[in-house]
C-alpha positions in Angstrom: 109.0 132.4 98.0 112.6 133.4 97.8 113.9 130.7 100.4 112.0 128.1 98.7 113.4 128.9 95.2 116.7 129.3 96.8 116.5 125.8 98.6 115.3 124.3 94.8 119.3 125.3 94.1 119.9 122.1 96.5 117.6 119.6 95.8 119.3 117.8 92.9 123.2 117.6 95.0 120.3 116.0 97.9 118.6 113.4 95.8 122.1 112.4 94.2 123.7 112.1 98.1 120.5 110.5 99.6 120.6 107.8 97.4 124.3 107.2 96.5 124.7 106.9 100.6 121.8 104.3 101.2 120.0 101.4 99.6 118.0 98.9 100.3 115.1 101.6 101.7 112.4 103.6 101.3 112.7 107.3 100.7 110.8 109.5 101.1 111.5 113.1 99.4 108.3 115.2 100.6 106.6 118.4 99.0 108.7 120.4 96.5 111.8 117.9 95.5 111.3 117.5 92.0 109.2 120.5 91.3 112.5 122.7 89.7 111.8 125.7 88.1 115.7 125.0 86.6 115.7 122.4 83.9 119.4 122.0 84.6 118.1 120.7 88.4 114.9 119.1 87.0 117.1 116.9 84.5 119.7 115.9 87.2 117.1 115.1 89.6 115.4 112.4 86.9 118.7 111.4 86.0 119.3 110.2 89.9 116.3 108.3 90.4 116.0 107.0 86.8 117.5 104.1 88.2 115.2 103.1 90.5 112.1 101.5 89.1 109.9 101.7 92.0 109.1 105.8 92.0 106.0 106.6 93.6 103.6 109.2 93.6 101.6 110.0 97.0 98.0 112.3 95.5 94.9 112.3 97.6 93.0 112.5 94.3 92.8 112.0 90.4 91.5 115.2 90.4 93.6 118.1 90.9 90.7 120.4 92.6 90.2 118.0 94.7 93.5 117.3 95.9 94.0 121.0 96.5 90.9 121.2 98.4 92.3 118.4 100.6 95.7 119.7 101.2 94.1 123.1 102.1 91.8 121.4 104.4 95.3 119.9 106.1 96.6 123.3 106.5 93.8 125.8 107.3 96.0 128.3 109.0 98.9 128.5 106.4 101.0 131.3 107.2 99.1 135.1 106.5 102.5 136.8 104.7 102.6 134.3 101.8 100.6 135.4 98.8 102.0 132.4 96.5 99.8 129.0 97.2 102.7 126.6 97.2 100.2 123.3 96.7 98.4 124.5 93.8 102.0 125.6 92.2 103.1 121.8 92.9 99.9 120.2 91.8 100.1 121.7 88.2 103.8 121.5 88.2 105.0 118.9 85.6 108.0 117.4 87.5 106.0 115.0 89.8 104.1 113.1 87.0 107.3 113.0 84.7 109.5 111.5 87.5 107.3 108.9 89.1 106.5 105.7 87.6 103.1 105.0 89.7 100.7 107.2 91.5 98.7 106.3 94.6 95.4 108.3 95.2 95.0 108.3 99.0 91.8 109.9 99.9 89.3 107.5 101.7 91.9 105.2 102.2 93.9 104.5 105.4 97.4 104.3 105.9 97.6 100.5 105.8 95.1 100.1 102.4 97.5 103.4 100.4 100.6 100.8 101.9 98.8 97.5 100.2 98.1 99.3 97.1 101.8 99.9 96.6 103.0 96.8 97.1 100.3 95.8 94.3 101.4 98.1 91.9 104.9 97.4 92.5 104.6 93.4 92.5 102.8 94.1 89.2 105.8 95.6 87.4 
């Protein structure tokens, strides 16, 4: 738990170098980035990518039990010695709906159909 809140200290400085070194891409942030427990980091983070309109959300469900079940399903062996369920922490966690600008549910779907249905949403916009 400590190493994770200690790596949250880096996140914003990575978000602002990732994208002022590359364009023109996809990135892809992963678990955690975003989810500050330091408004400070939070606000610097959504300043970054607040210039990007194309911010997406990867869920495998509306439905936040359900995505937790999933995730947990992913992981069955997670390790014994943490006490602290990191996925239901980032699942309730406010900073991934307030920074992206379209979620895709992915559940049911293969990788090709959750691929389509971003380009959808973002040829939409």
């Amino acid at each position: 738990m400590a190493l994770t809140l200690y790596w949250q200290l880096f996140d914003a400085y990575s978000v602002e170098r990732v994208l002022a070194e590359h364009d023109r891409c996809i990135f892809d942030f992963g678990a955690g980035v975003g989810i500050s427990e330091s408004r400070e980091q939070f606000t610097r983070v959504q300043r970054a990518l607040a210039a990007y309109r194309n911010v997406v959300l990867l869920l495998p469900s509306p439905d936040v039990a359900e995505s937790l079940r999933i995730l947990r399903q992913r992981d069955a062996d997670p390790p014994s010695d943490l006490n602290f369920d990191f996925n239901a922490h980032f699942l309730h966690h406010h900073g991934y709906t307030d920074l992206a600008q379209f979620t895709v549910y992915t559940a049911g779907h293969s990788p090709q159909a959750t691929c389509d249905e971003i380009l959808r949403m973002i040829e939409e916009e």
